[in-house]
Backbone as a printed PyTorch tensor [residue, N CA C, xyz], in Angstrom:
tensor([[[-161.4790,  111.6410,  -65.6290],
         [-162.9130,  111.4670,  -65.6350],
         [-163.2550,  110.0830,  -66.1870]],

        [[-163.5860,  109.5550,  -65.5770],
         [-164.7610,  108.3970,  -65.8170],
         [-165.6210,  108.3580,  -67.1220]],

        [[-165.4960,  106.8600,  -67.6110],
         [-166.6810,  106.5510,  -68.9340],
         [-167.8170,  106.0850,  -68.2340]],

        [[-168.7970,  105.9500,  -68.4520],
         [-170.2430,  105.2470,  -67.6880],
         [-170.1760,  104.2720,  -68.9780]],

        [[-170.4650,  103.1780,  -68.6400],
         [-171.2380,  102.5840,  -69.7150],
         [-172.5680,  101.2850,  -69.1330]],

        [[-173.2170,  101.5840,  -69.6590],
         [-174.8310,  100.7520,  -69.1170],
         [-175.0430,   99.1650,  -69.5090]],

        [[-175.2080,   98.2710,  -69.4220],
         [-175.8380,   96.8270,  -69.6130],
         [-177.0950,   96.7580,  -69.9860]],

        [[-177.0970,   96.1810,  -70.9060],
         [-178.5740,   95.9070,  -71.8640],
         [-179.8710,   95.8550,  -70.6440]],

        [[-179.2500,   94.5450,  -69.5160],
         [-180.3690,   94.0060,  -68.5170],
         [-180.3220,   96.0160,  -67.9060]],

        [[-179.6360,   96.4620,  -67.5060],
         [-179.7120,   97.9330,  -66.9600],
         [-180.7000,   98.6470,  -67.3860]],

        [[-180.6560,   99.0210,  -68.3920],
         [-181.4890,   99.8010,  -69.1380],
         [-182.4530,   99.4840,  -69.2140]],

        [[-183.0170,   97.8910,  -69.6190],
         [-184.3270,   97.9450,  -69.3360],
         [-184.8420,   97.4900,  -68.0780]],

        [[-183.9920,   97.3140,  -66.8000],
         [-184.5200,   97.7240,  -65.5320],
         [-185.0620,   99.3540,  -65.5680]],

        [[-184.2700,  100.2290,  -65.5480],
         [-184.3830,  101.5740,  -65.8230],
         [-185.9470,  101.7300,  -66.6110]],

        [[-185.7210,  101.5050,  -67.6220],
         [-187.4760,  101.7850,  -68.3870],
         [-188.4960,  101.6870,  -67.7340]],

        [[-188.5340,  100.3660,  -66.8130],
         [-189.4260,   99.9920,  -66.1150],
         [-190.2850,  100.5860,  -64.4860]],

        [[-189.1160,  101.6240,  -63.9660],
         [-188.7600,  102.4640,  -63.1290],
         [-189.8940,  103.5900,  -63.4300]],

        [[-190.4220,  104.3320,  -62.4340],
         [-191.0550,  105.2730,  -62.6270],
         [-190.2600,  106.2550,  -62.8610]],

        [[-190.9320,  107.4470,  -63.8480],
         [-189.9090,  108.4450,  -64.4060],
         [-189.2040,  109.3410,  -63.1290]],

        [[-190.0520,  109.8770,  -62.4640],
         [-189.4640,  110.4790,  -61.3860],
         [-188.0680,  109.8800,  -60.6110]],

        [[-188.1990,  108.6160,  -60.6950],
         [-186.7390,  107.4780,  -60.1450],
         [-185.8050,  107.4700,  -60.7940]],

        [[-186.5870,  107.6430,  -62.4400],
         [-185.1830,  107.2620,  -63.3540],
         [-184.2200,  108.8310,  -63.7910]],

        [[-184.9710,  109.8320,  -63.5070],
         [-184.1570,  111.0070,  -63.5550],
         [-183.5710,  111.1750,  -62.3740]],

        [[-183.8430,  110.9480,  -61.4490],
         [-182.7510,  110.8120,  -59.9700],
         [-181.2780,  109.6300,  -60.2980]],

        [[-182.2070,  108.6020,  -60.4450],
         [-181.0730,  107.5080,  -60.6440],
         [-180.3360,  108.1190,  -62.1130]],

        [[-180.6700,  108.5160,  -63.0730],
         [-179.3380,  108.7910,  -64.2990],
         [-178.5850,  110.4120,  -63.3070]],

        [[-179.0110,  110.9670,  -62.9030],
         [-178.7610,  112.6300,  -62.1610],
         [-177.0860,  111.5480,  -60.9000]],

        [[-178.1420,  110.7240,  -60.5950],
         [-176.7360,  110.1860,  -59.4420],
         [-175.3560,  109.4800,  -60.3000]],

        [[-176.2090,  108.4540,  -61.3660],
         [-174.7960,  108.0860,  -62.1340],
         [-173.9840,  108.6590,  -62.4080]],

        [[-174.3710,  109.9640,  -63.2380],
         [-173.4610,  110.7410,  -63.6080],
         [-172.5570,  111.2360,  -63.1110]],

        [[-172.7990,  111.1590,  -61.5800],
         [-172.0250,  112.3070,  -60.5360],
         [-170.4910,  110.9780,  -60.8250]],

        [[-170.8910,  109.4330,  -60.8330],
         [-170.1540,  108.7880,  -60.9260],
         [-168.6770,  109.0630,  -61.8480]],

        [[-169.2430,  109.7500,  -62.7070],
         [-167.8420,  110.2400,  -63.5820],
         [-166.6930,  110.6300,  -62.6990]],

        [[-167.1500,  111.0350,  -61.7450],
         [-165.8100,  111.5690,  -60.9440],
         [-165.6780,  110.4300,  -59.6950]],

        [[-165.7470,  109.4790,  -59.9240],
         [-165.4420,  108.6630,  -59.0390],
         [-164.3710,  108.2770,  -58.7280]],

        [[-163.6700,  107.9740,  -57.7560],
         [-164.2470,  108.4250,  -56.4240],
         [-164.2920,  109.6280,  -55.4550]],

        [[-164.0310,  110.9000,  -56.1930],
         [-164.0930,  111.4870,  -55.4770],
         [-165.5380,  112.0530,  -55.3920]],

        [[-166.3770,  111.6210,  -56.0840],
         [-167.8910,  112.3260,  -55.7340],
         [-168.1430,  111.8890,  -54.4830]],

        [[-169.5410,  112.6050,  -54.6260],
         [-170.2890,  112.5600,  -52.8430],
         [-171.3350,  111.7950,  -53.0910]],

        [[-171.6480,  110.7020,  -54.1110],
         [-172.4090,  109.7130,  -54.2010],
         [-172.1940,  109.0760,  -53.1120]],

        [[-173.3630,  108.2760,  -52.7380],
         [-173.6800,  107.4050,  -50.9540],
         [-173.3430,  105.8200,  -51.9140]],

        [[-171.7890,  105.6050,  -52.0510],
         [-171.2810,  104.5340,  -52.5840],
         [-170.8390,  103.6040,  -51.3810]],

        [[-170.6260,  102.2520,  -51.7840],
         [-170.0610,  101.2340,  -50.7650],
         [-169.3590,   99.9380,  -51.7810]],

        [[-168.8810,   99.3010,  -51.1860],
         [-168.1810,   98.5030,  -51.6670],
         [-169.5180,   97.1740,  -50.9170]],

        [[-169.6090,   95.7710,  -52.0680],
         [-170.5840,   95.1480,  -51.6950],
         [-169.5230,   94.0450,  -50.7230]],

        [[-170.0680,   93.1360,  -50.1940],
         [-169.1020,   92.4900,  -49.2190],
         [-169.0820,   91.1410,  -49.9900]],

        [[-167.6800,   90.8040,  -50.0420],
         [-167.7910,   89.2940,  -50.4660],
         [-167.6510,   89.5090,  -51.9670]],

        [[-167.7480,   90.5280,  -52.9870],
         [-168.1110,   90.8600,  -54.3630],
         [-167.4610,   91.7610,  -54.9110]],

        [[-167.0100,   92.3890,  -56.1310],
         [-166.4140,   93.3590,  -56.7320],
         [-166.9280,   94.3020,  -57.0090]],

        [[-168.2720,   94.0530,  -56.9400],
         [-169.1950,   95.4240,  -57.3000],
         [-169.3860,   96.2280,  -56.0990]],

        [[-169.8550,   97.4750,  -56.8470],
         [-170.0550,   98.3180,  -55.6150],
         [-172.1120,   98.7680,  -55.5440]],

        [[-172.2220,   99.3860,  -54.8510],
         [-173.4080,  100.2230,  -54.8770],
         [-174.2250,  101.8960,  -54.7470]],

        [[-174.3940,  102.1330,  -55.2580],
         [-174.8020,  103.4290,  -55.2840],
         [-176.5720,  103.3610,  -54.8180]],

        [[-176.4390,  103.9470,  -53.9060],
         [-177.9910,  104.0860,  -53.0420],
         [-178.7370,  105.4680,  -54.0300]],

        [[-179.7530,  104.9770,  -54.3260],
         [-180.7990,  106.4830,  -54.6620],
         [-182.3290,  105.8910,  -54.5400]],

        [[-182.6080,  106.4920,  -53.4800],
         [-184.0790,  106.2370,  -52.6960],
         [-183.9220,  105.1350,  -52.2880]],

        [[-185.0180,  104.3610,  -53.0630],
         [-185.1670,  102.8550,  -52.8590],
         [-184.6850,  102.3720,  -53.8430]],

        [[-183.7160,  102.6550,  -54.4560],
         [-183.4850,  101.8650,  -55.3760],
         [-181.6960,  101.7520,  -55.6730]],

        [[-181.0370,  100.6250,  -55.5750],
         [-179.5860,  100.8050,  -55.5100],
         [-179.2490,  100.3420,  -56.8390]],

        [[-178.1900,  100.9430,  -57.7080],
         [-177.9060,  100.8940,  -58.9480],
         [-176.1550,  100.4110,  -58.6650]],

        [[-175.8510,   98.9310,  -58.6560],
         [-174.9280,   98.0460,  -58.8260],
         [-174.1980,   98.2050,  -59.6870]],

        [[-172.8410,   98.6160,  -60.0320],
         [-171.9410,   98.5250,  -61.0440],
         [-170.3860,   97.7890,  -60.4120]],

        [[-169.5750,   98.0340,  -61.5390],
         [-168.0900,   97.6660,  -61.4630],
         [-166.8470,   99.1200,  -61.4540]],

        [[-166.2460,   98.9220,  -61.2260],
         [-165.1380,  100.0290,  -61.2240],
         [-163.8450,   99.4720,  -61.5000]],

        [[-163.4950,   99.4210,  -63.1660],
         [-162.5990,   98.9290,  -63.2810],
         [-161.7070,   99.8210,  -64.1400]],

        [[-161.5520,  100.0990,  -65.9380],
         [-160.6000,  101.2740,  -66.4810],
         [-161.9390,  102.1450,  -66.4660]],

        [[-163.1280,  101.6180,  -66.3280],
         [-164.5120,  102.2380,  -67.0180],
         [-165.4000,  101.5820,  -65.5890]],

        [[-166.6530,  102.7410,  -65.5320],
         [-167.3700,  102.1630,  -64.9210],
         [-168.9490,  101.7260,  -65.8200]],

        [[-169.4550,  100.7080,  -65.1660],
         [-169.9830,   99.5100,  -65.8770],
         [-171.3090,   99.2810,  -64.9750]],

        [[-172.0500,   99.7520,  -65.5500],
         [-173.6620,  100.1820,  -64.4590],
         [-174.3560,   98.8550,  -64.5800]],

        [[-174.4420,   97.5490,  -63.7480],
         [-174.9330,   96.0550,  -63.8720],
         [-176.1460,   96.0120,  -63.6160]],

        [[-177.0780,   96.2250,  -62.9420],
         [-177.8050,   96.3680,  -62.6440],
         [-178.8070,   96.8390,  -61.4890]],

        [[-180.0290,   97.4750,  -61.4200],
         [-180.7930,   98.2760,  -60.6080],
         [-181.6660,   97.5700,  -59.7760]],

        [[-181.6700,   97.6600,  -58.8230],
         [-182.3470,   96.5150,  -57.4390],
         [-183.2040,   97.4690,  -56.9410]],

        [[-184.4500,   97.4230,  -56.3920],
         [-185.5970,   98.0770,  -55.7020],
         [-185.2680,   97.5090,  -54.0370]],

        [[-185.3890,   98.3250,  -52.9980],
         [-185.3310,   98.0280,  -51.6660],
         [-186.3990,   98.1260,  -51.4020]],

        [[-186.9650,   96.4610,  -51.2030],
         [-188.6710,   96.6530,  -50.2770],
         [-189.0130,   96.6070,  -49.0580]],

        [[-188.7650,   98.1190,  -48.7040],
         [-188.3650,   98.0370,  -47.2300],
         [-190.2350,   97.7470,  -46.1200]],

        [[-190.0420,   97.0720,  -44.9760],
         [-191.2160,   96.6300,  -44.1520],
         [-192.2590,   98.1090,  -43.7890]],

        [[-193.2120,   98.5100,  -43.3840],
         [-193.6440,   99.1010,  -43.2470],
         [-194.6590,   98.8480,  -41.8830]],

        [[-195.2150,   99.8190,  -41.3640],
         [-196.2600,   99.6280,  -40.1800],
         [-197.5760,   98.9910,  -40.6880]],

        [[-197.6210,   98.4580,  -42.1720],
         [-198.5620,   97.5920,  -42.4400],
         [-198.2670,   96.3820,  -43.0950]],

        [[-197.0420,   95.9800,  -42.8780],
         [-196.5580,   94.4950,  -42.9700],
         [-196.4720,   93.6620,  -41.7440]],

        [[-196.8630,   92.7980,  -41.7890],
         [-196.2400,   92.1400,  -40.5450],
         [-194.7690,   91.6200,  -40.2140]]])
């Protein structure tokens, strides 16, 4: 089993997150403990060592090395039928 451990910049991405996001996003990390065999929607980033973990709109970036190492949380602003 897997250690999680979080990054200062992490956490207070996280705070900033609406609560409803941030109990999904800590609910998905966790599954990370068993990595890799969980059924987290993970990928390897291209070109980079980190990987990604998708939850909603929001992808939570870490490392996978003796420990996994949660770097930081990115928002996807995806286009809509009222953007151009």
């Amino acid at each position: 089993m897997n250690l999680i451990f979080w990054t200062r910049k992490a956490e207070r991405q996280l705070e900033k997150i609406p609560a409803d996001y941030q109990i999904k996003i800590i609910i998905k990390t966790r599954e990370l403990k068993k990595y890799p065999v969980c059924n987290a929607d993970v990928k390897q980033l291209q070109g980079q060592p980190e990987k990604r973990l998708r939850v909603g709109r929001y992808r939570v970036i870490f490392n996978h090395e003796a420990e996994i190492k949660i770097i930081r949380i990115e928002e996807v602003k995806k286009r809509d039928d009222r953007t151009y």
